[in-house]
N, C-alpha and C positions, 0 to 999 in steps of 0.2 A: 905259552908253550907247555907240554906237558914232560913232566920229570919219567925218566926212565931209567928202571933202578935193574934189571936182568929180572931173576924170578922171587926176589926175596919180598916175605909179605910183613912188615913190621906194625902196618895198621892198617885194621879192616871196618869197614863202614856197612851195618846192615841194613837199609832199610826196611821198615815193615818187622823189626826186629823184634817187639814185642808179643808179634802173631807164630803161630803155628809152624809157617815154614821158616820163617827168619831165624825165629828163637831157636828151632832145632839146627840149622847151619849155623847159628853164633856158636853152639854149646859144641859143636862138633870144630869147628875151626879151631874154638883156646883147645877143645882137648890136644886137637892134632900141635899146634902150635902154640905152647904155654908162655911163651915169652913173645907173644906177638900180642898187641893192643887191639882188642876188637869192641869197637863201642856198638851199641843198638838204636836205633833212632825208632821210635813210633810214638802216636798220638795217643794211644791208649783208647781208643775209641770203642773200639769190639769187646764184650762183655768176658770176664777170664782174663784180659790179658794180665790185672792185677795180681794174678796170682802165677802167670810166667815172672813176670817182672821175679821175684822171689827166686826162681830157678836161673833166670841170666844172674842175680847177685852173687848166687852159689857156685857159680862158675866163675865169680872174676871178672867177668862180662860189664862193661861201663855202658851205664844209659843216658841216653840223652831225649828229653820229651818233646817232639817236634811234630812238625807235619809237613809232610812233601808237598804239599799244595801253596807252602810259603819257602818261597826260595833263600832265605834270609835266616829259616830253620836248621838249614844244613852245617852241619858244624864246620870249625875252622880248622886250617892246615890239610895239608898234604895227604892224600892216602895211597896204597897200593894196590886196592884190590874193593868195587864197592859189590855187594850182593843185593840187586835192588828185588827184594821180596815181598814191598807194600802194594798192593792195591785190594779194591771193593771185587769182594771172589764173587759176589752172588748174581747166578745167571737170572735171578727176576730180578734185581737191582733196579729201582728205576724205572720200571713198566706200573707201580701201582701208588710211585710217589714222585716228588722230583726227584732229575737224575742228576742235578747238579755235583752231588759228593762226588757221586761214582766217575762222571768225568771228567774234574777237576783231581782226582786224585789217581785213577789211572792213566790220563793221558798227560794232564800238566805238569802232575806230580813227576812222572816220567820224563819229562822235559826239564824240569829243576834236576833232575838226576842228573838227566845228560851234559846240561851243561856244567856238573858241577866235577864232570869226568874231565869234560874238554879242558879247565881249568886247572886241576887238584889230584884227576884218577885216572891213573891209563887204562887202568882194566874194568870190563863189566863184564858179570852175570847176569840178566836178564830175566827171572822167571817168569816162565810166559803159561798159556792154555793152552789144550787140545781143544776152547771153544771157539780160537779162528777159525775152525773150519764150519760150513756151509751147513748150518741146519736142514734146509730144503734137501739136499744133497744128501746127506745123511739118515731123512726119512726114507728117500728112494733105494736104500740101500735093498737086497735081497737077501732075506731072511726065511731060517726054515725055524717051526715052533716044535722045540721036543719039551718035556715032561715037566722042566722045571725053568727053562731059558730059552732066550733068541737067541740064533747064532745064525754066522755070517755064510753065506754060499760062498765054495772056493770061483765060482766065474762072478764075478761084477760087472757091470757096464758102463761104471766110471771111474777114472783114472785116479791111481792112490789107494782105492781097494779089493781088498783079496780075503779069505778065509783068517788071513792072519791080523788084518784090523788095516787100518787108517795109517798111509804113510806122509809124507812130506808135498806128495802132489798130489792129495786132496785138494778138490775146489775149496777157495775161501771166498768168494766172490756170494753173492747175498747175503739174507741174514744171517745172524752167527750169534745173537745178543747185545743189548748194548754192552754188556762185559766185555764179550770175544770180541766187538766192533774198537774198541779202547784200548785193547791188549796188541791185538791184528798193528794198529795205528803207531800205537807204540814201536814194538815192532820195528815198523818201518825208518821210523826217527832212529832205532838203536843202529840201521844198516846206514842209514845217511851223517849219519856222527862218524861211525868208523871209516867210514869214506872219505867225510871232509877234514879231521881229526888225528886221522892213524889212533884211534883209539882200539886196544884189541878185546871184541869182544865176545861171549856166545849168548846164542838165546835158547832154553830147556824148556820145548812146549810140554808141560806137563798132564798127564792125564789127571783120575781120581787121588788124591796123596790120601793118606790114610796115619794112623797111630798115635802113641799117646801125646798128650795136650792141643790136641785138635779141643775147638768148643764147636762140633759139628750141630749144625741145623739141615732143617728139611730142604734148603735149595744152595745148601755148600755145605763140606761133610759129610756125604750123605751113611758111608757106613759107620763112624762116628755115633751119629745121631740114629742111626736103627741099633746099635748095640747101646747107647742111654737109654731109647725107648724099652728095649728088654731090662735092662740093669736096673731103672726106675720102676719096670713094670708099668710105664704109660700106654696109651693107645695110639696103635699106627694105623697106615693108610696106606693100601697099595694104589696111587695113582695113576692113570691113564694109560695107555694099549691093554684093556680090556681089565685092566683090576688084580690081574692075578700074580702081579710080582716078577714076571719075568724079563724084565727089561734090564739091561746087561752094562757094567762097567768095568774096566780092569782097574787095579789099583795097585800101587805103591805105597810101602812103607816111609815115613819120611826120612828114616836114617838110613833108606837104600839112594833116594834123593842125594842128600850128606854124604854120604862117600863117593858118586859121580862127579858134585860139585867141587870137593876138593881134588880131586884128580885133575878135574879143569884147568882149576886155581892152579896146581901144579907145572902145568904144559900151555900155558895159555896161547904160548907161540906156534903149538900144532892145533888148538881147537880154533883160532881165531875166525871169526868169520860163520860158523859152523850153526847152523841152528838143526835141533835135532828132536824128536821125538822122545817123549819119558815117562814110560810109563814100567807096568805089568804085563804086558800084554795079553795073549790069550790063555797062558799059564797060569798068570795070578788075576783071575776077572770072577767076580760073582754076578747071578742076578739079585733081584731084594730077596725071593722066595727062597733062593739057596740059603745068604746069608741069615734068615731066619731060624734056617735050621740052626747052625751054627750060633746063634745068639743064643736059642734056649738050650741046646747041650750045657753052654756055659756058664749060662747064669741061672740056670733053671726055673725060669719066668716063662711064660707063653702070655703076653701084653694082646690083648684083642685087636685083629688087624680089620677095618672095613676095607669094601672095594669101590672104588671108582673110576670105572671105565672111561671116562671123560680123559682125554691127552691134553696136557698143559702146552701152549703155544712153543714153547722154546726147548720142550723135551724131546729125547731120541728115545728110542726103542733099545738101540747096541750102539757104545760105540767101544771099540779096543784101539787100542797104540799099537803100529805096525814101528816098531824102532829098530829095524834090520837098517838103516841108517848107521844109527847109534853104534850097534851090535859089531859093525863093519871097521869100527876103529876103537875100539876098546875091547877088554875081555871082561870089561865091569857086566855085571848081570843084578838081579833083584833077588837076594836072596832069601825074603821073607815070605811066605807062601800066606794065601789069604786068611787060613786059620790061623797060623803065627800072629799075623796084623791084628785079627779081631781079639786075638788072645792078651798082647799086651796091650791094646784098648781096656779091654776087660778088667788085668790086673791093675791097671793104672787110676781107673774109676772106685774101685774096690781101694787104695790106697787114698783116694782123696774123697771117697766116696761124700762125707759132710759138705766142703768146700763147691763141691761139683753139685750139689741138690739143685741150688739156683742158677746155676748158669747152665750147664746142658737141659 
């Protein structure tokens, strides 16, 4: 049976705690709630995370070295609230090695969570992708080309899109990644728990996240790792629909992320159920060529960009977050505009600038 305590969060369980999104929703919970127990669970796997580790200390933050792919990792006792923020983000995952990590730890991993809610947690957070949705689908989208980006035509001729980006009935049906295929799967286990369970939960399909302690790479991170590439002064690469950088993503900050989340955490008895769209949308989206600009204003590097026209199997042209969902039951919005993001990227590299040489 599961303990049900009304809305008080006394301990918080994060998984995937030591990554990017996890560690910023731990640091933002104890701020919000100083007297609440919020431990971190992760493997340590991902390159940097030793050096969040350091940052959840500094907060108070208790960690625990596990991994969701061992059910047995999961720590003991009781919790109120789990934020399951572990899995393998990378949409090539798995296409040019075994995929065994990426599906054992997004999908089973997620099953040790689940069950370990039906047990010990009433409540879940879910962080999910915008890459459920339908690759195929998403190429077919209609796009016009101006000067520096694609952008969406306001008529579409499939359901879910409009001018304003990708809503909730987007096809998810084909490919999508084996990422998005593992998240999607997921997912669905999180609706059949709450189902058979009364477990109350939500799931936040996220778009692009963005901001500082991300360790962005070239196929997760992606503005991350185009403002290391400038900050470094490495050489980049505009990849595929024709080389010249205008393929489009909206992003979020991760502390506009953290403040939705906790609003959740909050009301969990009116989110229940709710899976929703989360991103930037069309307000806060760059393409690479914009964010270019904006990398050498800031760092005043110009890093040599080549072109390669070739499209990578599992990439899209545009995609944006249609979260008029979202938008329709809260007054939360993103208040970080995409220069803000790239800026405290920027100053955040510049602070750890030695630390950070080898890992970005």
């Amino acid at each position: 049976m599961i303990r049900r305590m009304g809305n008080r969060l006394e301990r918080i369980l994060v998984t995937g705690g030591a990554g990017f999104v996890g560690s910023t929703l731990a640091v933002a919970f104890k701020q919000r709630f100083p007297e609440t127990e919020v431990l971190a669970l992760d493997n340590l796997r991902r390159r940097g995370a030793e050096l969040i580790l350091h940052r959840l200390y500094q907060h108070g933050i208790k960690f625990v070295h596990g991994d969701i792919r061992v059910a047995a990792d999961l720590p003991v006792g009781d919790f109120d609230l789990l934020l399951e923020c572990s899995a393998e983000p990378s949409v090539l995952a798995g296409y040019h090695t075994a995929p065994d990590y990426l599906l054992h730890t997004n999908l089973t991993g997620a099953l040790h969570c689940l069950e370990f809610c039906r047990l010990r947690c009433p409540r879940l957070i879910f962080i999910s992708t915008s890459r459920v949705y339908s690759i195929p689908r998403l190429r077919q989208l209609s796009l016009r080309e101006t000067a520096t980006r694609f952008a969406m035509e306001a008529t579409q001729g499939i359901p879910g899109a409009s001018d304003q980006g990708i809503d909730e009935d987007f096809p998810t049906s084909g490919p999508r990644s084996l990422y998005g295929a593992t998240k999607l799967a997921a997912e669905m286990f999180v609706e059949e728990y709450r189902h058979a369970y009364g477990l109350k939960t939500v799931i936040d399909r996220c778009g692009v996240l963005a901001g500082p302690w991300q360790m962005g790479k070239q196929d997760q991170g992606v503005f991350t790792f185009w403002m290391a590439g400038h900050f470094f002064n490495r050489p980049l690469r505009y990849i595929g629909f024709g080389g010249h950088g205008k393929q489009v993503r909206d992003l979020l900050h991760a502390e506009d992320l953290a403040s939705l989340v906790l609003e959740q955490a909050g009301a969990l008895d009116q989110w229940d159920g709710s899976t929703v769209n989360v991103g930037g949308g069309v307000e806060v989206s760059l393409s690479l060529r914009e964010a270019t600009e904006l990398c050498r204003r800031m760092t005043g590097n110009s890093p040599s960009i080549a072109e390669e026209p070739k499209d990578r199997p599992m990439d899209v042209p545009c995609y944006l977050s249609d979260c008029s969902r979202l938008f329709s039951r809260t007054e939360w919005r993103p208040r970080h505009g995409p220069e803000r993001i790239l800026s405290d990227t920027f100053e955040w590299m510049r602070k750890h600038e030695t630390a950070l040489r080898s890992v970005l």
